[in-house]
C-alpha positions as CSV (number, residue, x, y, z in Angstrom):
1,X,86.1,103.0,105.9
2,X,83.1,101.9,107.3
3,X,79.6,101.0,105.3
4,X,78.3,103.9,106.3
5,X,80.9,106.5,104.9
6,X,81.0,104.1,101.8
7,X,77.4,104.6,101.2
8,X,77.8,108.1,101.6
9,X,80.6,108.7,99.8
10,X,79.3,107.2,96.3
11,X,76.1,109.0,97.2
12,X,78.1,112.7,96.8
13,X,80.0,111.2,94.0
14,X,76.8,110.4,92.6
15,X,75.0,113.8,93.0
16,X,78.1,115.6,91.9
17,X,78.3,113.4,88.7
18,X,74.8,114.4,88.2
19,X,74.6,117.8,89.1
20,X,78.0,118.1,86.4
21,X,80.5,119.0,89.2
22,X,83.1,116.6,89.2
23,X,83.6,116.6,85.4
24,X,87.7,117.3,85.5
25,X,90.0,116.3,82.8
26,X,92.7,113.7,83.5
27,X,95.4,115.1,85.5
28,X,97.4,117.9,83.8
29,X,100.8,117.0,82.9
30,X,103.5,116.2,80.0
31,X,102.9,112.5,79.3
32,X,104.6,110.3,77.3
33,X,101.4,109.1,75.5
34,X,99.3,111.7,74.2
35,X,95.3,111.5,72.1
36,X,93.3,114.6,71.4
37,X,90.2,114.6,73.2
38,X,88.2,113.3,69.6
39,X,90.9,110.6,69.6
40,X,90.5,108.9,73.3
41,X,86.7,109.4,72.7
42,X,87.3,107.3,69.7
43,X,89.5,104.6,71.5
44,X,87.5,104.3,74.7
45,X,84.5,102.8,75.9
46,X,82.2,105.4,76.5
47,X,82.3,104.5,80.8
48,X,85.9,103.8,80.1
49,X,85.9,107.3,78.3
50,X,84.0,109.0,81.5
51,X,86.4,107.4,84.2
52,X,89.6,108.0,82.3
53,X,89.4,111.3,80.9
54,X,86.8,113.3,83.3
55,X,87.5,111.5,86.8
56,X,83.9,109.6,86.6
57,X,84.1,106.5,89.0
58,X,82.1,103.7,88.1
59,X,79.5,101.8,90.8
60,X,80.8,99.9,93.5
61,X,80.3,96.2,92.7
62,X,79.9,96.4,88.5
63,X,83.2,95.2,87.4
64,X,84.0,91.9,86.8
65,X,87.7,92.7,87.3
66,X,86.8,93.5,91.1
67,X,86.4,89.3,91.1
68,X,89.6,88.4,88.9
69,X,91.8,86.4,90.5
70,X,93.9,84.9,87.9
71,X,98.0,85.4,87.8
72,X,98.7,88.3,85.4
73,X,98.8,92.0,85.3
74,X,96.5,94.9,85.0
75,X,96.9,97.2,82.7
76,X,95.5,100.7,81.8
77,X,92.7,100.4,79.5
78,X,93.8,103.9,78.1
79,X,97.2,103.2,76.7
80,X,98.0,99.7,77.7
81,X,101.0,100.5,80.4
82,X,101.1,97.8,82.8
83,X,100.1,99.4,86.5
84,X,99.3,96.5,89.0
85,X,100.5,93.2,89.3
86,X,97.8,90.1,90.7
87,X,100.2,89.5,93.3
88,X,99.3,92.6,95.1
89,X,95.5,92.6,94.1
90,X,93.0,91.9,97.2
91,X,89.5,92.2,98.3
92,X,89.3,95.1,100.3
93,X,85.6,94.7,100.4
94,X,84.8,98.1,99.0
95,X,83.4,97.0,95.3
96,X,86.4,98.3,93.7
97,X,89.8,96.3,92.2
98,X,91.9,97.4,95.5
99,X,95.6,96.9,95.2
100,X,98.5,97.1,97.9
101,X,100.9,98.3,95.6
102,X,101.7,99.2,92.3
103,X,104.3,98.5,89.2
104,X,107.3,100.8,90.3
105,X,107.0,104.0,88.1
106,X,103.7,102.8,86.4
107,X,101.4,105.6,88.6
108,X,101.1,108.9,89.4
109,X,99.4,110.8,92.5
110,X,98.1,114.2,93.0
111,X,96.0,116.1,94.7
112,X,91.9,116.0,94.7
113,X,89.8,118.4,96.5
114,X,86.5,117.3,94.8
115,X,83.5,115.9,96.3
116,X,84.5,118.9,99.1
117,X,87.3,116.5,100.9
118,X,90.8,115.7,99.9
119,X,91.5,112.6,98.6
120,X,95.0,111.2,96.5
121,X,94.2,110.4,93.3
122,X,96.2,107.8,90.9
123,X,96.3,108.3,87.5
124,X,98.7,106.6,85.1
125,X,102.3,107.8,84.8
126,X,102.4,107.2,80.8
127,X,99.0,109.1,79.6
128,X,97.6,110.6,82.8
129,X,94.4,108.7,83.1
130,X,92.5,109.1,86.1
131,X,92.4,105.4,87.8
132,X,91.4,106.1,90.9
133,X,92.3,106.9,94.6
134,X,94.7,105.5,97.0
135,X,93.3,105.8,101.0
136,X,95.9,104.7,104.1
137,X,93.6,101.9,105.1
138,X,95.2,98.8,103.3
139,X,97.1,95.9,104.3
140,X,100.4,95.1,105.5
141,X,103.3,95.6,104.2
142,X,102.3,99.0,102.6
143,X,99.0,99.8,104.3
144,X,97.9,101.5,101.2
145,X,94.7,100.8,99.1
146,X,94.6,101.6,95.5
147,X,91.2,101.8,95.2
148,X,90.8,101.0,90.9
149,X,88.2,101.8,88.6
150,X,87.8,98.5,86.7
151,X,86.8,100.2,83.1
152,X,90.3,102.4,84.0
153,X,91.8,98.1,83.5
154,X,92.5,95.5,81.3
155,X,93.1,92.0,82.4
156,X,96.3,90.3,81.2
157,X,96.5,86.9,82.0
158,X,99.7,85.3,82.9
Protein backbone atom coordinates (compact mmCIF):
# COMPACT_ATOMS: atom_id res chain seq x y z
CA UNK A 1 0.00 0.00 0.00
CA UNK A 2 1.60 3.08 -0.84
CA UNK A 3 1.78 6.47 1.41
CA UNK A 4 -0.64 7.88 -0.46
CA UNK A 5 -3.56 5.33 -0.03
CA UNK A 6 -2.37 5.11 3.69
CA UNK A 7 -3.04 8.63 4.18
CA UNK A 8 -6.14 8.35 2.57
CA UNK A 9 -7.39 5.45 3.96
CA UNK A 10 -7.13 6.66 7.84
CA UNK A 11 -8.49 9.95 6.49
CA UNK A 12 -12.12 8.04 5.47
CA UNK A 13 -11.66 5.97 8.59
CA UNK A 14 -11.41 9.19 10.26
CA UNK A 15 -14.44 11.03 8.77
CA UNK A 16 -16.47 7.94 9.13
CA UNK A 17 -15.55 7.63 12.92
CA UNK A 18 -16.63 11.15 13.15
CA UNK A 19 -19.56 11.38 11.13
CA UNK A 20 -20.75 7.94 13.46
CA UNK A 21 -20.67 5.50 10.39
CA UNK A 22 -18.40 2.87 11.20
CA UNK A 23 -19.73 2.35 14.75
CA UNK A 24 -20.40 -1.74 14.28
CA UNK A 25 -20.34 -4.16 17.13
CA UNK A 26 -17.74 -6.90 17.27
CA UNK A 27 -18.38 -9.53 14.87
CA UNK A 28 -21.54 -11.46 15.43
CA UNK A 29 -21.12 -14.91 16.53
CA UNK A 30 -21.31 -17.71 19.47
CA UNK A 31 -18.06 -17.17 21.40
CA UNK A 32 -16.74 -18.93 23.95
CA UNK A 33 -16.21 -15.83 26.16
CA UNK A 34 -19.07 -13.68 26.51
CA UNK A 35 -19.53 -9.78 28.63
CA UNK A 36 -22.66 -7.69 28.32
CA UNK A 37 -22.04 -4.55 26.71
CA UNK A 38 -21.98 -2.68 30.64
CA UNK A 39 -19.53 -5.49 31.48
CA UNK A 40 -16.60 -4.98 28.55
CA UNK A 41 -17.29 -1.16 29.10
CA UNK A 42 -16.34 -1.93 32.52
CA UNK A 43 -13.20 -4.12 31.78
CA UNK A 44 -11.83 -2.06 28.90
CA UNK A 45 -9.99 0.93 28.30
CA UNK A 46 -12.22 3.35 26.91
CA UNK A 47 -9.89 3.31 23.21
CA UNK A 48 -9.46 -0.31 24.05
CA UNK A 49 -13.39 -0.28 24.51
CA UNK A 50 -13.88 1.65 20.99
CA UNK A 51 -11.48 -0.67 18.98
CA UNK A 52 -12.72 -3.95 20.40
CA UNK A 53 -16.29 -3.64 20.67
CA UNK A 54 -17.35 -1.02 17.76
CA UNK A 55 -14.44 -1.66 15.11
CA UNK A 56 -12.74 1.91 15.97
CA UNK A 57 -9.03 1.76 14.77
CA UNK A 58 -6.69 3.64 16.63
CA UNK A 59 -3.96 6.30 14.86
CA UNK A 60 -1.19 5.01 12.89
CA UNK A 61 1.93 5.42 14.93
CA UNK A 62 0.34 5.72 18.81
CA UNK A 63 1.08 2.38 20.11
CA UNK A 64 4.01 1.56 21.85
CA UNK A 65 3.39 -2.17 21.01
CA UNK A 66 3.94 -1.11 17.16
CA UNK A 67 7.88 -0.81 18.58
CA UNK A 68 7.93 -4.10 20.83
CA UNK A 69 10.35 -6.31 19.97
CA UNK A 70 10.87 -8.48 22.87
CA UNK A 71 10.35 -12.55 22.74
CA UNK A 72 6.82 -13.25 23.93
CA UNK A 73 3.29 -13.32 22.78
CA UNK A 74 0.49 -10.91 22.17
CA UNK A 75 -2.49 -11.33 23.53
CA UNK A 76 -6.09 -9.92 23.26
CA UNK A 77 -6.58 -7.21 25.51
CA UNK A 78 -10.35 -8.26 25.67
CA UNK A 79 -10.17 -11.70 27.09
CA UNK A 80 -6.59 -12.50 27.30
CA UNK A 81 -6.36 -15.43 24.43
CA UNK A 82 -3.04 -15.53 23.15
CA UNK A 83 -3.32 -14.40 19.08
CA UNK A 84 0.31 -13.62 17.77
CA UNK A 85 3.48 -14.93 18.61
CA UNK A 86 6.95 -12.24 18.36
CA UNK A 87 8.33 -14.51 16.07
CA UNK A 88 6.07 -13.52 13.34
CA UNK A 89 5.76 -9.77 14.42
CA UNK A 90 7.50 -7.24 11.78
CA UNK A 91 7.59 -3.66 10.81
CA UNK A 92 5.50 -3.37 7.94
CA UNK A 93 5.98 0.26 8.08
CA UNK A 94 2.30 1.07 8.23
CA UNK A 95 2.10 2.45 12.07
CA UNK A 96 0.26 -0.61 13.11
CA UNK A 97 1.64 -4.06 15.13
CA UNK A 98 1.70 -6.07 11.61
CA UNK A 99 2.01 -9.77 11.90
CA UNK A 100 2.74 -12.61 9.25
CA UNK A 101 0.85 -15.05 10.98
CA UNK A 102 -1.12 -15.90 13.74
CA UNK A 103 -1.57 -18.63 16.72
CA UNK A 104 -3.35 -21.50 14.84
CA UNK A 105 -7.13 -21.27 15.88
CA UNK A 106 -6.58 -18.01 17.93
CA UNK A 107 -8.48 -15.55 15.03
CA UNK A 108 -11.22 -15.19 13.12
CA UNK A 109 -12.00 -13.40 9.66
CA UNK A 110 -15.00 -12.01 8.02
CA UNK A 111 -16.14 -9.92 5.85
CA UNK A 112 -16.01 -5.82 6.00
CA UNK A 113 -17.66 -3.59 3.59
CA UNK A 114 -17.21 -0.33 5.62
CA UNK A 115 -15.36 2.68 4.78
CA UNK A 116 -17.25 1.81 1.04
CA UNK A 117 -14.35 -1.05 0.14
CA UNK A 118 -13.99 -4.55 1.22
CA UNK A 119 -11.52 -5.37 3.50
CA UNK A 120 -10.94 -8.88 5.80
CA UNK A 121 -11.29 -8.19 9.10
CA UNK A 122 -9.70 -10.28 12.26
CA UNK A 123 -11.32 -10.44 15.27
CA UNK A 124 -10.52 -13.00 18.07
CA UNK A 125 -11.83 -16.50 17.79
CA UNK A 126 -12.63 -16.76 21.78
CA UNK A 127 -14.74 -13.33 22.36
CA UNK A 128 -15.02 -11.80 18.86
CA UNK A 129 -13.13 -8.63 19.35
CA UNK A 130 -12.46 -6.65 16.39
CA UNK A 131 -8.46 -6.58 16.04
CA UNK A 132 -8.07 -5.54 12.97
CA UNK A 133 -7.52 -6.37 9.18
CA UNK A 134 -5.41 -8.72 7.36
CA UNK A 135 -4.28 -7.24 3.50
CA UNK A 136 -2.28 -9.79 0.85
CA UNK A 137 0.71 -7.52 0.95
CA UNK A 138 3.03 -9.21 3.69
CA UNK A 139 6.07 -11.05 3.70
CA UNK A 140 7.16 -14.37 2.74
CA UNK A 141 6.28 -17.36 3.71
CA UNK A 142 2.53 -16.33 4.02
CA UNK A 143 2.41 -12.90 2.33
CA UNK A 144 -0.27 -11.84 4.66
CA UNK A 145 -0.31 -8.72 6.98
CA UNK A 146 -2.29 -8.72 10.09
CA UNK A 147 -2.56 -5.36 10.39
CA UNK A 148 -3.25 -5.07 14.68
CA UNK A 149 -4.78 -2.49 16.69
CA UNK A 150 -2.33 -2.15 19.60
CA UNK A 151 -5.05 -1.17 22.38
CA UNK A 152 -6.88 -4.64 20.74
CA UNK A 153 -3.04 -6.21 22.59
CA UNK A 154 -1.33 -7.00 25.57
CA UNK A 155 2.35 -7.64 25.72
CA UNK A 156 3.48 -10.96 27.30
CA UNK A 157 6.98 -11.18 27.65
CA UNK A 158 8.73 -14.40 27.32
Amino acid sequence: MSRRALLAAGALAGLATALGLNRAQAVEGDFPFKLSDAEWKARLEPAAYQVLRHEDTERAFTSPLNDEKRDGIFHCAGCDQALFESAKKYDSGTGWPSFWDFIPGAVGTSVDNSLWMTRIEVHCANCGGHQGHVFEDGPEPTGLRYCINGVALRFVAA
